[in-house]
DRENMAR-585467 format. One line per 3 residues: number of its first residue (from 1); their letters; for each residue x negated, y, z negated of C-alpha. Coordinates in Angstrom, 2 decimals. Each point is the difference from the previous one (the first is absolute). Example, Ala and Ser with C-alpha at 12.3 -4.5 7.8 and 13.67 -1.06 7.14 Angstrom:
1> AS> -12.30,-4.50,-7.80 | -1.37,3.44,0.66
REM end
This chain:
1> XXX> -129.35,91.67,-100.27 | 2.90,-2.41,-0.95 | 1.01,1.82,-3.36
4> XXX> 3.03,1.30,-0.16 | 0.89,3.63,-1.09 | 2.85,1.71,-0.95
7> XXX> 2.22,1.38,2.45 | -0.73,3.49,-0.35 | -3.12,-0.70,1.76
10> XXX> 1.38,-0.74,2.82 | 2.32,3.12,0.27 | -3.06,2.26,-0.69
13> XXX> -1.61,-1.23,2.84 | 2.65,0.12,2.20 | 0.95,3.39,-0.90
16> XXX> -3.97,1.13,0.88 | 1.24,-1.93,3.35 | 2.90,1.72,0.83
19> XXX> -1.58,3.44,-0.78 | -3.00,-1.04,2.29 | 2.53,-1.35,3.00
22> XXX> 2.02,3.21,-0.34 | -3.00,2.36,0.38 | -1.42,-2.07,3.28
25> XXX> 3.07,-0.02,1.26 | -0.46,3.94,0.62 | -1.94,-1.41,2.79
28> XXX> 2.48,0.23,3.59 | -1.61,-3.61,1.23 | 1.48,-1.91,-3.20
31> XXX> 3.41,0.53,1.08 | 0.19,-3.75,1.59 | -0.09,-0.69,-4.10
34> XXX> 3.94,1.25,-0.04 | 1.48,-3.27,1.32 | 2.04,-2.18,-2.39
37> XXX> -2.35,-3.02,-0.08 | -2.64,1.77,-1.77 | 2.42,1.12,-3.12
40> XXX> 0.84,-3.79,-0.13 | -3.30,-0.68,-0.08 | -0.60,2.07,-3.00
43> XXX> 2.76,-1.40,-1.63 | -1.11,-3.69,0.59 | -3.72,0.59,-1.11
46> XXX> 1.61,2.31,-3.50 | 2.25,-3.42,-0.20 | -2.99,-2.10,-0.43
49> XXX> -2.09,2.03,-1.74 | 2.65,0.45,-2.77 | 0.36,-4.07,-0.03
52> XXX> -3.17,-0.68,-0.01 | -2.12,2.63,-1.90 | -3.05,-0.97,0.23
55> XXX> -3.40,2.55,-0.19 | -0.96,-0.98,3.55 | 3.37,1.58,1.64
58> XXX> -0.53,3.54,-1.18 | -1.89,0.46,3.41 | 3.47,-1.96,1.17
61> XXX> 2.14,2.72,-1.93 | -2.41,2.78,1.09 | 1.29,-0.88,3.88
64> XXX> 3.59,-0.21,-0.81 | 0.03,3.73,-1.56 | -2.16,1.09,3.00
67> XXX> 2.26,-1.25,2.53 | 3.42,1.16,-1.99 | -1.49,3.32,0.39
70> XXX> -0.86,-0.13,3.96 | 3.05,-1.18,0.57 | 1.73,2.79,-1.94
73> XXX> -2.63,2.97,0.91 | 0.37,-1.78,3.82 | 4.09,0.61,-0.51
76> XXX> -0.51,3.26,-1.59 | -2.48,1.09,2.96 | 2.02,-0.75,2.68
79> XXX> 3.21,1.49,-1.44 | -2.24,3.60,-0.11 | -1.36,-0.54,3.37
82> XXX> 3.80,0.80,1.04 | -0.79,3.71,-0.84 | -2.78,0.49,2.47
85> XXX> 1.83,-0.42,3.14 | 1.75,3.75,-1.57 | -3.46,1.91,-0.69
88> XXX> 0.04,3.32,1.36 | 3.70,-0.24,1.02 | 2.88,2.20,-2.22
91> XXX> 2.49,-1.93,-0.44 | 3.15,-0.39,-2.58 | -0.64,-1.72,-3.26
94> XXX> 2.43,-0.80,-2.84 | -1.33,-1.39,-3.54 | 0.99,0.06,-3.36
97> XXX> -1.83,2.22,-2.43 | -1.78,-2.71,-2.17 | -1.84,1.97,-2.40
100> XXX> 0.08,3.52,-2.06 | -0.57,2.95,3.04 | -3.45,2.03,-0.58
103> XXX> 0.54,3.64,0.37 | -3.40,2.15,1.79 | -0.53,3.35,-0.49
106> XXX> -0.70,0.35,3.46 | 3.96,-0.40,0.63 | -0.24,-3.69,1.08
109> XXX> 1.60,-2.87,-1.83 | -1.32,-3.49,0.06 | 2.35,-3.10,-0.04
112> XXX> -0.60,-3.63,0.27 | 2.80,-1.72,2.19 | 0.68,-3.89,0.10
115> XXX> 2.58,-1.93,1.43 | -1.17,2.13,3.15 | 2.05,0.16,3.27
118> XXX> -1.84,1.76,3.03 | 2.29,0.22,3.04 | 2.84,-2.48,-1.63
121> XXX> -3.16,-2.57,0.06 | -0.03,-1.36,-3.61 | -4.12,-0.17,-1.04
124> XXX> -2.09,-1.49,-3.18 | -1.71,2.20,-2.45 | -0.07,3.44,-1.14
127> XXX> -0.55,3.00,1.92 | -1.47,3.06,-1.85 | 1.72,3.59,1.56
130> XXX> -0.97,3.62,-0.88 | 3.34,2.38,0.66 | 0.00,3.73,0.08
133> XXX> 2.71,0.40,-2.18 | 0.90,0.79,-4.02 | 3.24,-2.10,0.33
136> XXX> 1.41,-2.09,-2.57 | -0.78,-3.35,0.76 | -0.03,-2.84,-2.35
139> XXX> -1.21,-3.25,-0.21 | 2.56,-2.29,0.99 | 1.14,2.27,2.48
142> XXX> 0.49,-0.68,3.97 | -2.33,1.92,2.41 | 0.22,0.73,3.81
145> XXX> -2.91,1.69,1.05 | -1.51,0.68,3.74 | -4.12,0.61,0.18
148> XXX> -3.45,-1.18,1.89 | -0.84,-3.44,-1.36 | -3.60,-0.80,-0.73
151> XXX> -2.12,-2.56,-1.78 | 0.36,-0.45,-3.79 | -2.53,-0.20,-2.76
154> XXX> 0.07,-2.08,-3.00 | 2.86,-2.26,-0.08 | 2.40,1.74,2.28
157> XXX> -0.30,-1.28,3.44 | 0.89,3.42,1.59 | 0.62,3.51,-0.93
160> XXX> 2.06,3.17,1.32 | -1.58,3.74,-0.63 | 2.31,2.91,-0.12
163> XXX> 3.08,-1.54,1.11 | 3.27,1.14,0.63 | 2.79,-0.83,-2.29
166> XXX> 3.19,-1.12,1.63 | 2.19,-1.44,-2.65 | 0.07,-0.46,-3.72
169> XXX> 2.04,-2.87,-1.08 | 0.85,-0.14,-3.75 | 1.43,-3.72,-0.91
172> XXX> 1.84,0.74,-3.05 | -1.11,-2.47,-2.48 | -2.71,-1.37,2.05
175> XXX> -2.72,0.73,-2.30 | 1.49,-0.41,-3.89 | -3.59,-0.72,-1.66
178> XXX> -0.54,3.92,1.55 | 3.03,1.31,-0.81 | 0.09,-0.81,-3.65
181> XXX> -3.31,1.68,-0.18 | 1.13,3.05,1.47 | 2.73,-0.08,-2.49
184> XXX> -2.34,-0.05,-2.69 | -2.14,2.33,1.77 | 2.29,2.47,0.16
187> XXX> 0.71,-0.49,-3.92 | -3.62,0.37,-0.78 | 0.19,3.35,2.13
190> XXX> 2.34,0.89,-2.28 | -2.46,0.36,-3.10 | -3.31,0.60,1.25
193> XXX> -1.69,2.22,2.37 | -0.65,-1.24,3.82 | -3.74,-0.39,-0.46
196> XXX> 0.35,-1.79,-3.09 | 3.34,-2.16,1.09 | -2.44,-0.90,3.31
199> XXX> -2.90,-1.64,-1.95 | 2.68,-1.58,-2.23 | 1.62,-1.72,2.03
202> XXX> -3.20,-0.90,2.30 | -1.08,-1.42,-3.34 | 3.42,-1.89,-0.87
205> XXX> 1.45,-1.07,3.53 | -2.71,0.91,2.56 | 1.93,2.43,1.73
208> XXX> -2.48,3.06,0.90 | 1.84,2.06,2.11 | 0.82,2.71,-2.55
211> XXX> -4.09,-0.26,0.01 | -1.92,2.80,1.74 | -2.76,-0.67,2.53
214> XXX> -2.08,2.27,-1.27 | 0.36,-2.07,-3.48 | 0.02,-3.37,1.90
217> XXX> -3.01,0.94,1.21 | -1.34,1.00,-3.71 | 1.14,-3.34,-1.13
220> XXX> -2.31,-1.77,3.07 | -3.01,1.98,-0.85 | -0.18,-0.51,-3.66
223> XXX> 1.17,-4.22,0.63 | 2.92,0.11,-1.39 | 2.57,-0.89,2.54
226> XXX> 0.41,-3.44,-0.91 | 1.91,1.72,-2.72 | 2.75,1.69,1.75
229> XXX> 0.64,-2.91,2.70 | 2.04,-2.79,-1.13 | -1.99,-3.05,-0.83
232> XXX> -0.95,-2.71,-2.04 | -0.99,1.96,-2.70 | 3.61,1.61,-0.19
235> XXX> 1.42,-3.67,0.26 | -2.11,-1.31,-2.70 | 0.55,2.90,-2.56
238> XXX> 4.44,0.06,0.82 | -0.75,-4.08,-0.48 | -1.78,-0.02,-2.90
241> XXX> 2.53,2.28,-1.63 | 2.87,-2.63,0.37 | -1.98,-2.82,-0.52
244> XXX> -1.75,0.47,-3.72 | 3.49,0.81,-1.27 | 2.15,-2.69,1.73
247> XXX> -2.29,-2.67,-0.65 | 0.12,0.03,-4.15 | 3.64,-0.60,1.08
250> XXX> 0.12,-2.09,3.00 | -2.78,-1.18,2.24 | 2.06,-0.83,3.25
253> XXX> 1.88,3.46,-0.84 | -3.03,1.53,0.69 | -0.90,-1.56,2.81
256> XXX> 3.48,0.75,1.33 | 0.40,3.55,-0.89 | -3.63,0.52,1.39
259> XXX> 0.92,-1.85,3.14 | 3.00,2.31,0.37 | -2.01,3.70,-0.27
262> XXX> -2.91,-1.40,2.02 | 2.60,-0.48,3.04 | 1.95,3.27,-1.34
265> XXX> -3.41,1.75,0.22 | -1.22,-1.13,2.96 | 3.49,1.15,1.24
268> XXX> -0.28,3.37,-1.19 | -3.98,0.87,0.90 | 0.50,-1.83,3.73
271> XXX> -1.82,-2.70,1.39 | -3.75,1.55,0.13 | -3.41,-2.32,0.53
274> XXX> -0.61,0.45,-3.66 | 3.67,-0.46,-1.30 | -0.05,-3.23,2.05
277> XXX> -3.13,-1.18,-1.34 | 0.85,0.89,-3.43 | 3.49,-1.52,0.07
280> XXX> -1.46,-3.38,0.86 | -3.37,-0.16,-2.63 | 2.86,1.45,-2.53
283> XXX> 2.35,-3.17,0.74 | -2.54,-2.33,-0.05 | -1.57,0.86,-3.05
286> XXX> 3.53,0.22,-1.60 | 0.23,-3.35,1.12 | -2.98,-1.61,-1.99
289> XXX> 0.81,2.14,-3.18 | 3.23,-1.21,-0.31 | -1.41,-4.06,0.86
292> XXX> -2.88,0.71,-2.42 | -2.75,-0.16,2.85 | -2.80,2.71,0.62
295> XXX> -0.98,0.74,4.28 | -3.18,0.76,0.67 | -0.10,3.24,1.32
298> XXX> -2.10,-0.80,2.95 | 1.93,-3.08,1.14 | 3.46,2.82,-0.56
301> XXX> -1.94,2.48,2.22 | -0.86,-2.00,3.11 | 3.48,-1.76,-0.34
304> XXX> 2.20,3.29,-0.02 | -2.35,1.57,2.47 | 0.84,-2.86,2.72
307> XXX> 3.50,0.37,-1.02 | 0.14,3.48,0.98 | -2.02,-1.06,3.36
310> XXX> 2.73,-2.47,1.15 | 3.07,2.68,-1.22 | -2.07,2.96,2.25
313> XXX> -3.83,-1.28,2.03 | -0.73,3.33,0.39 | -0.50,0.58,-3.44
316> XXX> -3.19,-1.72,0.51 | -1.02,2.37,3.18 | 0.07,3.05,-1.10
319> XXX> 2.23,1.18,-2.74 | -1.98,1.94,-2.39 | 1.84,-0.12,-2.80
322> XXX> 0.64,-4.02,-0.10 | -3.64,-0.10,-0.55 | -0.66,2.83,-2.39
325> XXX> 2.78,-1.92,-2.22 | -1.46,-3.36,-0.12 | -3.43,1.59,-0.68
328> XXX> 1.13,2.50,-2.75 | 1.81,-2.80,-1.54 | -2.75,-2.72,0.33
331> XXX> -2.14,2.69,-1.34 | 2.56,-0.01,-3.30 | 0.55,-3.12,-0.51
334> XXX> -3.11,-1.99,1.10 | -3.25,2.29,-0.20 | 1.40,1.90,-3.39
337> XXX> -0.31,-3.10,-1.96 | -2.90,-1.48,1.41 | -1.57,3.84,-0.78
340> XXX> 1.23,-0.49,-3.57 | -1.09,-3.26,-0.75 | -3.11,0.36,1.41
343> XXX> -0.52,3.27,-2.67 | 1.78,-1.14,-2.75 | 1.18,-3.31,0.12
346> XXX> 3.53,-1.46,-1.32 | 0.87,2.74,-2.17 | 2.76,2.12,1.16
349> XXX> -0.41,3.16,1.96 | 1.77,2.99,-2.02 | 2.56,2.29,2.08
352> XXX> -3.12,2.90,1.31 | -2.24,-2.57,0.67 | 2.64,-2.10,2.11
355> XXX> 0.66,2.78,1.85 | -3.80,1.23,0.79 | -0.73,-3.40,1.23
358> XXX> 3.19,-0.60,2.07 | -0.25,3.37,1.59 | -3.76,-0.29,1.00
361> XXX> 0.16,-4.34,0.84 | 3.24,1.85,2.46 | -2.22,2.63,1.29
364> XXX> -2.76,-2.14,0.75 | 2.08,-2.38,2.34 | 2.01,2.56,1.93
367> XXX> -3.16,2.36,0.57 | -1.22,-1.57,3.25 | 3.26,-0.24,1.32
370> XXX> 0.67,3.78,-0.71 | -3.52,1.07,1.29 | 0.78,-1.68,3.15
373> XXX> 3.47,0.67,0.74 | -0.01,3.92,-1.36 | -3.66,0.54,-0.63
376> XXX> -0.14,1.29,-3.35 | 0.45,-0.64,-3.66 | 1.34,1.22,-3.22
379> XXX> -3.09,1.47,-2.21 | 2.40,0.75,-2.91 | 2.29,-3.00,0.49
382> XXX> -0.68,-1.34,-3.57 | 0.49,3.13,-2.13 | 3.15,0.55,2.05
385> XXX> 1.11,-3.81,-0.62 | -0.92,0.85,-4.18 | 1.95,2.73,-0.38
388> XXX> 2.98,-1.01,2.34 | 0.89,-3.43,0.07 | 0.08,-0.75,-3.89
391> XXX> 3.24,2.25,0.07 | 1.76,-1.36,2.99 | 2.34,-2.73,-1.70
394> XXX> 0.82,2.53,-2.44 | 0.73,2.51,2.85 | 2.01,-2.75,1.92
397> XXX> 1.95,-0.85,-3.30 | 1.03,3.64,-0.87 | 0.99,0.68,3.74
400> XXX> 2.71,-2.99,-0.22 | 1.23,0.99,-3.29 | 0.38,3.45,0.87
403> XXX> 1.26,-0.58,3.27 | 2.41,-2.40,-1.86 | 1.43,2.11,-2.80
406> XXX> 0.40,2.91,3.05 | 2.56,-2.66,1.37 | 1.78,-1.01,-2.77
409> XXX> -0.29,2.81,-2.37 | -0.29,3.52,1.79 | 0.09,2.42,-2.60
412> XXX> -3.07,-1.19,-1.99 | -2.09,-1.10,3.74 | -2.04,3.21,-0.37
415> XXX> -1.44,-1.37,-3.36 | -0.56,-3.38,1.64 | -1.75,1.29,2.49
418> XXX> -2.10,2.37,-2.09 | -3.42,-2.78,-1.01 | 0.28,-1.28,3.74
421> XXX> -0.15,3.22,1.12 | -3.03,1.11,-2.49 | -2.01,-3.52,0.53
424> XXX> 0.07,0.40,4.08 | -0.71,3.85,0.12 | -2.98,-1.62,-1.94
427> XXX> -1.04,-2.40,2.49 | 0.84,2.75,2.83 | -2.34,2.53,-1.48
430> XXX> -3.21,-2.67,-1.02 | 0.66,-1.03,3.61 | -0.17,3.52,1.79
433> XXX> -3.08,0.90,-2.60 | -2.24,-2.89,1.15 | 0.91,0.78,3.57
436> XXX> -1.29,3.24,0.13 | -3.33,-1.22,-1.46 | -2.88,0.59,3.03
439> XXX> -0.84,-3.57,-0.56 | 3.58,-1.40,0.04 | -0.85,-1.45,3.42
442> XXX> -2.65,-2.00,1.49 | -1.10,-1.51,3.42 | -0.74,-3.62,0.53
445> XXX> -0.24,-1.56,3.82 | -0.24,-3.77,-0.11 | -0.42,-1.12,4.15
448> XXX> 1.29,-4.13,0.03 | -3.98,-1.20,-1.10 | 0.47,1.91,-3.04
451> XXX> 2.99,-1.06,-0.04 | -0.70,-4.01,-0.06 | -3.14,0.63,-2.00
454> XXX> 1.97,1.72,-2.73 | 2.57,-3.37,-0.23 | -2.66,-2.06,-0.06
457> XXX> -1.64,1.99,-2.92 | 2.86,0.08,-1.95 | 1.22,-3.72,0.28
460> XXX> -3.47,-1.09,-1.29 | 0.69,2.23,-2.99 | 2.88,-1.75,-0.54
463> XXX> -1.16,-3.19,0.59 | -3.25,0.96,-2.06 | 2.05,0.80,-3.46
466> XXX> 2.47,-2.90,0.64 | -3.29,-2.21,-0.27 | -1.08,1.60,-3.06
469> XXX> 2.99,0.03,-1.74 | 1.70,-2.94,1.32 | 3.36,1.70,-0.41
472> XXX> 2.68,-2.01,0.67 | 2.71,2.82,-0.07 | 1.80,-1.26,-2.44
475> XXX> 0.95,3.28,-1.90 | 1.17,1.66,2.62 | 3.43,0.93,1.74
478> XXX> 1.44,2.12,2.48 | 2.59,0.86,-2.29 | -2.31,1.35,-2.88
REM end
């Protein structure tokens, strides 16, 4: 018990703390753990325990992430009790349009607000409103809106149904990540057709609002929406494209160019759950290439995860997609390998076979998650995945280029836009083929015992092939 271990150790176990703290701290009688001392108390114990280092104080390190996380969840808590003294009241409520607008076809249009104002009273969090209106509004923009305020779901603390727009406020310049997109969007426009420009861009820059529902919904069914929202898998294919080509030349002119279009991107897509996690892991991983280290992918999961916790607690109570990432990706990067090394040992995986395995090993960890949240599942998921994804980067790099020569060189756009246009009227068509299948959709309720039983199931799988093959990881990288 007096062996020392490596650092990282240490900060895997106080990750697993802080993730712990931050989900008891959904509890209202916790709140006493928002004082002061108890951060200091944290910081003390993580002061020792990175002196020190020794195998006994992981239980020590375990109870400094725990109480970083009360006392953040406790903060968090008590900021989003402010809302309930306005339930069932309308009232005025001003917010910034964080994220892309979703359009209904019942009329309605649904916007996330933050930096929210009810009543002049400035609030924490993000407030989730429906409006009955087509209007333009953008992300970036100003909103004053007057509705019934009642209690949220997920990660917003509060929501407003049907409310009444008042003002639209557009900052000029507020948002430039979403302008330049819509500059390029509008260039894209120029050369292909709606439907096609839609999944495009979806593909190249996350924006689906030239998306239909009625495709959206497609997309859901057959498990391919991880495609069309930006993410991690974007990140690490616009990455990858700099960095093989940089680094013959210059190694920390990689890292620097990559640096730059990770913030650019994360600029341009807007600061979703997956976006954020996939900005960080991206970073990180960056980080060790360019020092020569490998990161286990575990240790990288649990430590991003609790990042995200501190930057937003109520990630960790109830936002759907924060946890459908880190399972699809933990899924990729951690059960994939152990599945192929368990089958066929060290010898590489060719490009199908990389794919069948990530897909399912992705499947497999966001299934109980799905059947419990939506109740059902994707029955054709796979063959969707096969003869979809493997075309995606290509799609994503003839969409730029053609969006690209529209801007620069008009007259010959049409022809630039001409194998974009041909390769996503492909995808569109496989897409709208599988979804009229009878069997394109399937119904799986999971109640919270199935639930639990399902995560226990699966990390014993995991922890059954890591003891057979004794992987150690070392092959593998976001990045790749």
């Amino acid at each position: 018990m007096k062996q020392r271990l490596h650092i990282v150790y240490f900060i895997s176990v106080t990750s697993a703390g802080v993730l712990t703290g931050t989900a008891l701290a959904l509890n209202p009688k916790t709140t006493y753990f928002a004082a002061l001392p108890w951060l200091l108390l944290a910081a003390i114990l993580f002061i020792l325990v990175a002196i020190w280092r020794y195998k006994w104080m992981l239980t020590v390190a375990l109870i400094c992430g725990i109480l970083l996380g009360l006392w953040r969840g406790a903060n968090a808590q008590i900021a989003f009790s402010q809302y309930g003294q306005y339930y069932g009241q309308t009232v005025i409520l001003t917010g910034r349009v964080a994220s892309d607008v979703t359009e209904k076809n019942n009329g309605t249009t649904g916007v996330n607000l933050s930096k929210i104002k009810i009543n002049n009273m400035p609030m924490s969090g993000n407030v989730w409103v429906s409006l009955s209106t087509r209007d333009q509004i953008k992300r970036g923009d100003n909103l004053q809106i007057e509705g019934e305020i009642r209690n949220g779901f997920g990660n917003f603390p509060a929501t407003i149904s049907r409310a009444k727009l008042l003002k639209v406020e557009n900052i000029k310049h507020g948002d430039i990540g979403r302008e330049i997109r819509d500059w390029f969007s509008r260039k894209v426009l120029m050369i292909i057709p709606k439907e096609q420009a839609g999944l495009g861009l979806s593909y190249l820059v996350g924006q689906q609002q030239l998306l239909s529902e009625d495709f959206s919904n497609e997309l859901k069914m057959l498990g391919l929406i991880h495609l069309v929202v930006a993410s991690g898998y974007h990140l690490s294919l616009i990455v990858s494209y700099i960095k093989r080509p940089l680094s013959k030349v210059s190694k920390y002119l990689a890292l620097i160019a990559s640096l730059f279009f990770i913030g650019a991107f994360l600029s341009i897509s807007g600061f979703g759950t997956s976006m954020i996690r996939a900005s960080i892991m991206t970073v990180l991983s960056l980080l060790a290439w360019y020092y020569g280290r490998k990161i286990n992918p575990v240790v990288l999961i649990v430590f991003v995860a609790a990042m995200t916790v501190l930057l937003s607690p109520a990630y960790v109570w109830g936002d759907v997609g924060w946890y459908l990432s880190f399972a699809a990706f933990g899924g990729v990067i951690i059960l994939a390998p152990l599945i192929h090394n368990y089958f066929w040992g060290e010898k590489e995986p060719g490009f199908l076979r990389h794919l069948l395995i990530g897909t399912i090993s992705a499947q497999i960890l966001t299934l109980p998650i799905i059947a419990f949240t939506f109740g059902e599942y994707s029955p054709l998921a796979l063959i969707s995945n096969i003869l979809i994804q493997p075309f995606v980067p290509l799609a994503m790099l003839l969409t730029f280029i053609g969006g690209i020569v529209a801007a620069i060189f008009p007259p010959l756009a049409h022809f630039a836009g001409w194998p974009a246009n041909a390769l996503l009227t492909y995808m569109i068509r496989v897409a709208d083929w599988l979804a009229g299948l009878p069997w394109a959709e399937g119904e799986l309720k999971f109640n919270a015992s199935y639930l639990i039983l399902s995560c226990v199931v699966i990390l014993s799988l995991n922890v059954f092939l890591w003891k057979k093959t004794k992987l150690g990881f070392k092959r593998e990288n976001v990045l790749d």
